[in-house]
N, C-alpha and C positions, 0 to 999 in steps of 0.2 A: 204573248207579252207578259204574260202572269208570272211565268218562268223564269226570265229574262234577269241573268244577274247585277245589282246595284255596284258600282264603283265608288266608295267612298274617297279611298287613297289614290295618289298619283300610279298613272301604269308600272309597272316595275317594281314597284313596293313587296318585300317579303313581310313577310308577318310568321309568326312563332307563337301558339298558343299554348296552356296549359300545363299539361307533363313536360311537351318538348320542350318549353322557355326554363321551366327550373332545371331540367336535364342540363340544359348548355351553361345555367348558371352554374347550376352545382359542380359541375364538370372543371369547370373553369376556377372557380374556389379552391378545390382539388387541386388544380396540377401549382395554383400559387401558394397553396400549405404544403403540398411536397417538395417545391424547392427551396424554401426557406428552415424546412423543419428539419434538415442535416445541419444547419450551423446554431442550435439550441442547445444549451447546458456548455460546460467545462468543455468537453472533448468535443462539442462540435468543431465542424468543418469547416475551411475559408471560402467564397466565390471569388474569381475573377473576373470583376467587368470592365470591357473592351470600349469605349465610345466612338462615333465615326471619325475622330482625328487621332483614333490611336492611343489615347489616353489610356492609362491601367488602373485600375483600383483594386487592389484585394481587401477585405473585409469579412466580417462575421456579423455585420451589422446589421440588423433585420429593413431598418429604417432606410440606411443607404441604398443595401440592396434593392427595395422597392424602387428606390425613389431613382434610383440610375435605370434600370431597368425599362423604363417608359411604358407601361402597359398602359393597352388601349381596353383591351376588352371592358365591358362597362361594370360587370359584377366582380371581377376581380376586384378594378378600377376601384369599387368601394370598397373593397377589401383592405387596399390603398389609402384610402383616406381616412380611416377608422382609425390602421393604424399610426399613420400620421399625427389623429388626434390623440393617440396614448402617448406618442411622445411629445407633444406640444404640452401636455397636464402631468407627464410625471416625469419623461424625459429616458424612460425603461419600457421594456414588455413587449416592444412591437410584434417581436417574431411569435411569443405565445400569445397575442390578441389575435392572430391570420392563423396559427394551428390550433386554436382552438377553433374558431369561427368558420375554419375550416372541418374540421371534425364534427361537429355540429349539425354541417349542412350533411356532410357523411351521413350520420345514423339518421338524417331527417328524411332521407332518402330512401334508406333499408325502409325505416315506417313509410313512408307512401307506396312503396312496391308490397308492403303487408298491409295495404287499404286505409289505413290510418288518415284522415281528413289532414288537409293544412290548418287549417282552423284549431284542430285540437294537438296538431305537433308544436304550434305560435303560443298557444295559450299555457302549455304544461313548459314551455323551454322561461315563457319569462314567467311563472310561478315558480321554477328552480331557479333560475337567476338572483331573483328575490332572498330566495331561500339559500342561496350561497352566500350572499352578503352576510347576510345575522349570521352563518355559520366561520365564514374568515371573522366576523367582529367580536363574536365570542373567542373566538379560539388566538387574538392577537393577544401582546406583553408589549407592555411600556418602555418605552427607549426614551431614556433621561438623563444618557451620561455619553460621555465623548467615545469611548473603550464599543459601546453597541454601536454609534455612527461609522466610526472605522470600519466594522466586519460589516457593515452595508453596504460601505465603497469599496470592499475588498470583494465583496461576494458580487459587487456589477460588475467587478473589471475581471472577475477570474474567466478565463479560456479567451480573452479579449487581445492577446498579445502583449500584456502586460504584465503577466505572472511573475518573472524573474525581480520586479522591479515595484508589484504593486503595494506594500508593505511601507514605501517611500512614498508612492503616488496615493494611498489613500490616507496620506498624513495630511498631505499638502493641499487635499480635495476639502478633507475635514474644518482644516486651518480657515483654509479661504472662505466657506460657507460662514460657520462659528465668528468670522470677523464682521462679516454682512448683514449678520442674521438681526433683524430688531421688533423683538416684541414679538418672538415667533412666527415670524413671517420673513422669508428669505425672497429677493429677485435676483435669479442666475446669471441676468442679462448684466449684471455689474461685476461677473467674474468673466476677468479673458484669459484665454488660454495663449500665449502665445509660442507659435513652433521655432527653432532655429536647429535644423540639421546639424551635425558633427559633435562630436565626443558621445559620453552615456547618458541614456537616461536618468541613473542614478546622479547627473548632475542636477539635473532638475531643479526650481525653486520657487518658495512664492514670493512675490515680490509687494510689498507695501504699495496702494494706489493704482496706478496705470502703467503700463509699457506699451511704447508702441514701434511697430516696427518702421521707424522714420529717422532720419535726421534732420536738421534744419537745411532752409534752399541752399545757404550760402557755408563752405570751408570758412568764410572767414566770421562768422555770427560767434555768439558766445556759445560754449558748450556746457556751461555750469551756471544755474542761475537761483540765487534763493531770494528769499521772502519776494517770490514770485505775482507779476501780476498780470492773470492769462485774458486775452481776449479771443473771443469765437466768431469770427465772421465768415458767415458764407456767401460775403459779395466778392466778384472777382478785386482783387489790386490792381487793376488795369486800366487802361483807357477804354471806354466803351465804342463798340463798334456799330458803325453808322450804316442802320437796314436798309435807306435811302441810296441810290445810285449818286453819287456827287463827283464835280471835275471841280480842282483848283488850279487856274494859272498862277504860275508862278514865272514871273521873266528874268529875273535875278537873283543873285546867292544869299544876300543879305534880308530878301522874302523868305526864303529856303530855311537860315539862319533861324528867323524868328518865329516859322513854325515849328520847325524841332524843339526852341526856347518855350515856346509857348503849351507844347506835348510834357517837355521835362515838368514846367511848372503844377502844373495838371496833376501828377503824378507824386510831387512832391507834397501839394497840399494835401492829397489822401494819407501820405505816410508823416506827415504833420499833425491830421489827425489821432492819429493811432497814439502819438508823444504825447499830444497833450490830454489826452485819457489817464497816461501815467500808467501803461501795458508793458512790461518788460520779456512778456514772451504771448506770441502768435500764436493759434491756428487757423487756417484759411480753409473751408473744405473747397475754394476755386481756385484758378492760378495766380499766381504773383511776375507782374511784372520786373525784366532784368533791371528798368530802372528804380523800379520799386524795394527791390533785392539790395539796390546799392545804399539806399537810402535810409533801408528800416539797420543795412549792417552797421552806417554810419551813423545810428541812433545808439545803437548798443541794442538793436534788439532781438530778439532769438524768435525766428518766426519759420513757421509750415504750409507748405502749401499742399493742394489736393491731399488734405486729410479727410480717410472714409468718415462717412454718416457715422457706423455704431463709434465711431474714437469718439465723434464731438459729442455723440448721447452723453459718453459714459466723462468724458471730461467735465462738462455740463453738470449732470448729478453728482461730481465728487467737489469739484472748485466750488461751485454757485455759479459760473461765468454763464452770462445770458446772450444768447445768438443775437447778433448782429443782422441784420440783412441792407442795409442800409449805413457804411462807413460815416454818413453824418451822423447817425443817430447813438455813434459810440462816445461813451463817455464813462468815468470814475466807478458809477455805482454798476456800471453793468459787466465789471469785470471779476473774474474769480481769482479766488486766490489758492496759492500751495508753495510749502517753504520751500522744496527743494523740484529745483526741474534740470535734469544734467544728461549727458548722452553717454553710452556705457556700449564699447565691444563686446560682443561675447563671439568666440572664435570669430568668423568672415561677415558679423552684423553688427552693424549699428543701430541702436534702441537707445529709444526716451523714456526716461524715464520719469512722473510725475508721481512724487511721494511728498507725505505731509501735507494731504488735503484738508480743507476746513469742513466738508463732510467726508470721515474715512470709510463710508460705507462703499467700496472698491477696491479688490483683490485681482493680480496678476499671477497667474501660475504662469515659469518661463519651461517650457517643455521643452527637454532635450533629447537627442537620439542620433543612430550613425545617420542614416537617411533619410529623405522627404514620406519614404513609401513609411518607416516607421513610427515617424514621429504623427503622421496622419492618421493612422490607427489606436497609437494610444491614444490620441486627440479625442477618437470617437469615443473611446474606452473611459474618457473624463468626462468629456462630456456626458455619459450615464451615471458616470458614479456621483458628479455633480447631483442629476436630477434626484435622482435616489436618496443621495442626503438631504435635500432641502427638505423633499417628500414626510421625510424622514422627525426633520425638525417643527415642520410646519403641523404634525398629526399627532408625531409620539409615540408612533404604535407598529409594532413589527411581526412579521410571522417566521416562523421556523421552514427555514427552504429547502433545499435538497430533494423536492418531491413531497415532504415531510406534511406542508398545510393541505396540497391537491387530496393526499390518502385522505384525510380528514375531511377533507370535501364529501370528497365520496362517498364515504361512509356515514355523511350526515345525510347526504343529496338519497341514495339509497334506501335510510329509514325514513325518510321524508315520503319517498314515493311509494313505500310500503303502504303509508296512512293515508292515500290516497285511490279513493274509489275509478274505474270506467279506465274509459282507454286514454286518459291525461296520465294516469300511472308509470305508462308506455314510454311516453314522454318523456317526464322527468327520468323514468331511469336509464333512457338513452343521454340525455344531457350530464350524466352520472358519467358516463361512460365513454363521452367524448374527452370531459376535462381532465381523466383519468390519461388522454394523448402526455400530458406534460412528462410526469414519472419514467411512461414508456418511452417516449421520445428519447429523457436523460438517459437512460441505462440502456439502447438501441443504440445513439451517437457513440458511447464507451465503449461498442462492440461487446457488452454484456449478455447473460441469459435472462432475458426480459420476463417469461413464464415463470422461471424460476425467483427471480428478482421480488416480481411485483408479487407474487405469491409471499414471500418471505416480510414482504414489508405491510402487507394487511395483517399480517399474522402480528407481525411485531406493534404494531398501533393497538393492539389489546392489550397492551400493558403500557406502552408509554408514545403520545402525540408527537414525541422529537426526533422520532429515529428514522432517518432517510438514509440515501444513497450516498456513497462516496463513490464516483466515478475514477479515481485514479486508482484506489483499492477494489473495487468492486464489491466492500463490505457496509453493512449497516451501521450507523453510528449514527449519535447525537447529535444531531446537527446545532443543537444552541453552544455545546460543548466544540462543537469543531469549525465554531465563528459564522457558520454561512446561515445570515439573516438577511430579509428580505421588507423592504417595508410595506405597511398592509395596503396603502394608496394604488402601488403597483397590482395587486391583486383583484381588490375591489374594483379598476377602472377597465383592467383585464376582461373581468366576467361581466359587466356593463358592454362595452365594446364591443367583443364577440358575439355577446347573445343581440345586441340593437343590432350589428349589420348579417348576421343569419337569420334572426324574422324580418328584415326589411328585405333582402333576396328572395326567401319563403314566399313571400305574400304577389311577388312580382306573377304574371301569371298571362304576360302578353308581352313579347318583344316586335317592335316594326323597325323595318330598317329599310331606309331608303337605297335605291338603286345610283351609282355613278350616273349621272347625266349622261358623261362624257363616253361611259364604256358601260356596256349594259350586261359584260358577262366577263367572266373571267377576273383577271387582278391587273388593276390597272400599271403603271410605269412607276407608284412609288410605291406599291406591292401590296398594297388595297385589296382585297373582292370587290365583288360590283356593291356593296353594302356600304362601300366609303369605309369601311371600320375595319381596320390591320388586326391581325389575326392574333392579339397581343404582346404586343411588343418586343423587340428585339431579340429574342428567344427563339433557336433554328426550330425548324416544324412547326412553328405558331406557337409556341412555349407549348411541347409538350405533345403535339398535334391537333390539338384545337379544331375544332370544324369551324372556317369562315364561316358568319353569318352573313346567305347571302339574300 
């Protein structure tokens, strides 16, 4: 009996201790920094993903990529949401927050197979972490004029599918933010991008206020409306429907009559309402009744129905108009205003447009392009170069890109580890050596000589911190002088990110994974191991060959 082993967990149960758990972690980190690390810098590379209905996305978008991809595995997983959170805070960087972070767990690895404790590869990665910060915050220059925000939305959208064309898009990126912008503090959520397929991008434009991609319910409503006065309700215009089972006899036509009479009326005093508010144009984010339809046309009034949620935010913060939820409760003061609300073709679409708001803090860029596939991509490509500027406006402070601040890293992170005693030394100057991934990565994607490269560009950082790579040339140049600047925000949250989720992996040192009830071996029928856990997501071989954990 003394011998006799204890069952803590349910029968079935795998468990993964120690070496092996960070093994499958780190493995795993791996193969999600190797597929994302070919579409980094100018010359990277596009993916194409496939969804179950067929759908196509191609992209260079680190963010998308992720996030189409469905990875289950759990340490990727956070690899995943890391990155998520660098675009949520600066709206750039995803793909170097997963290659670094990925690279990180790399050399974290080599030191544990050279004996090196977890405890002391955790402690030396966030004392370089630390120490890269002060090092990007010394080595950043002030951005305080419109000429430096351009070459930040020039330098996010370059290799984005936007090249031909970004010179015009990061006018327009610029324009839109610099109009929003108050008291140093930008919200991007008040710039919409709106796409309409057909003719050039170079048509492109920004448009004063809101567009949306609507027209009114009714042809016959007005289509030009000024010194406008907008109401937001998100109660349906309808008849409400009765949850209650009910029968009404009716024996006669003239009963019949007078319940239809009695629905119309119903109907009419809601859209009576809205008149006597003094609202000359709608939006409804529910639906509107035909006979409701008839009544607000025969008002004169210019109304929408199933308008999305973000339109009403952003109508909302530009008019004043205050949500309704309750058609009684509308009245005079709770409506917004805006001189001009009229509807506008552009090639095969109809758009509203609402310009001459009483708060003009909202910007439409109208995005053009031959097709959906491209105007989707430059979409992506704005929306960074958006994040990027505000980043941009909101701090002040920029680095020299091209590879150009990582050298500087290095070579700070480097003599920093030099002054450091014992085997955190180690540490740090593997953390040296990870971030160093970025440089290589740029001039590897350009089909460069990387040895020779990176060799040329330490060398040249003894005389001057600006000189990086030009990946279309393959030559060293100024990077402040050849416009690609980068703001420091993206950097700083970069080496943050990467370094919290490789010590939070690091530290991991016990995986359990429950057995399929249903199936206790093998991959069940939606392609499971007996672990319940898909061998990370949608990627043939388990992304990469993956060992199910089972």
């Amino acid at each position: 009996m003394a011998n006799q082993p204890i069952f803590i967990l349910p029968e079935g149960t795998e468990r993964y201790s120690k070496r092996d758990a960070l093994r499958m972690n780190i493995t795993a980190a791996k193969v999600l920094k190797d597929i994302v690390r070919t579409t980094l810098g100018p010359k990277g590379m596009d993916k194409m993903l496939t969804d179950s209905l067929g759908d196509v996305i191609v992209t260079n978008d680190g963010a998308t990529i992720m996030r189409e991809m469905d990875i289950t595995q759990p340490a990727a997983r956070m690899l995943v949401e890391t990155a998520k959170k660098q675009e949520d805070i600066v709206g750039d960087g995803t793909t170097s927050v997963v290659v670094i972070a990925g690279e990180l767990l790399v050399k974290a690895q080599e030191l544990l197979e050279d004996g090196i404790a977890t405890s002391v590869i955790v402690k030396g990665y966030r004392n370089a972490a630390a120490k890269s910060i002060e090092i990007l915050n010394n080595v950043a220059m002030d951005a305080d004029d419109r000429e430096t925000l351009k070459k930040v939305a020039m330098t996010a959208m370059t290799g984005k599918g936007s090249d031909y064309a970004k010179d015009k898009l990061a006018d327009l990126v610029v324009d839109a933010a610099l109009r929003i912008a108050e008291d140093g503090e930008i919200d991007i959520d008040n710039i919409n991008i709106q796409r309409i397929s057909g003719d050039s991008v170079e048509d492109s434009f920004l448009a004063e206020g809101i567009v949306m991609d609507k027209d009114p319910v009714s042809k016959n409503m007005p289509t030009d409306v000024e010194d406008a006065k907008i109401a937001l309700i998100k109660y349906p215009i309808e008849l409400k429907e009765i949850n209650t089972d009910a029968k009404i006899d009716i024996t006669d036509p003239a009963q019949f009559e007078a319940f239809l009479n009695n629905e119309e009326e119903m109907i009419k005093d809601l859209v009576d309402k809205v008149v006597a508010s003094g609202a000359n144009v709608l939006f409804c984010q529910k639906g509107i009744d035909d006979m409701a339809q008839h009544y607000l046309n025969k008002a004169g009034i210019m109304a929408y129905k199933r308008v999305k949620k973000s339109d009403m935010e952003r109508i909302n913060k530009a008019t004043g108009a205050q949500y309704v939820t309750d058609i009684e409760d509308l009245s005079a003061d709770k409506l917004g205003s805006a001189g001009h609300v009229y509807v506008d073709k552009i090639f095969d679409h109809k758009l509203t447009f609402i310009e001459e708001c009483e708060n003009p803090k909202a910007s439409s860029i109208v995005l053009r392009g031959s097709t959906r596939y491209v105007t989707e991509q430059i979409s992506r490509a704005l929306d960074d170069a958006l994040g990027v500027v505000a980043a941009t406006i909101e701090d002040g402070k920029v680095l020299i890109g091209g590879g150009a601040c990582e050298i500087d890293l290095v070579k700070g992170l480097r003599a920093y580890g030099e002054s450091v005693s014992g085997r955190e030394q180690l540490a740090i100057l593997a953390y040296a050596n990870a971030v160093e991934v970025i440089p290589r990565t740029l001039i590897e994607n350009a089909g460069l000589d990387t040895i020779n490269l990176i060799a040329e560009l330490k060398a040249a950082h003894e005389d001057s911190s600006k000189i990086g790579i030009n990946v279309f040339t393959g030559k060293l140049v100024d990077m402040e002088e050849a416009g690609v600047i980068e703001p420091l925000r993206i950097k700083t949250q970069a080496i943050k990110a990467a370094s919290e989720a490789a010590e939070m992996i690091l530290r991991i040192d016990d995986m359990i994974a429950a057995r399929n009830a249903l199936n206790s071996s093998g991959p069940d029928e939606s392609g499971n191991d007996a672990s319940g856990m898909p061998p990370m997501g949608g990627m043939p071989g388990g992304m990469g060959g993956m060992p199910p954990m089972m």
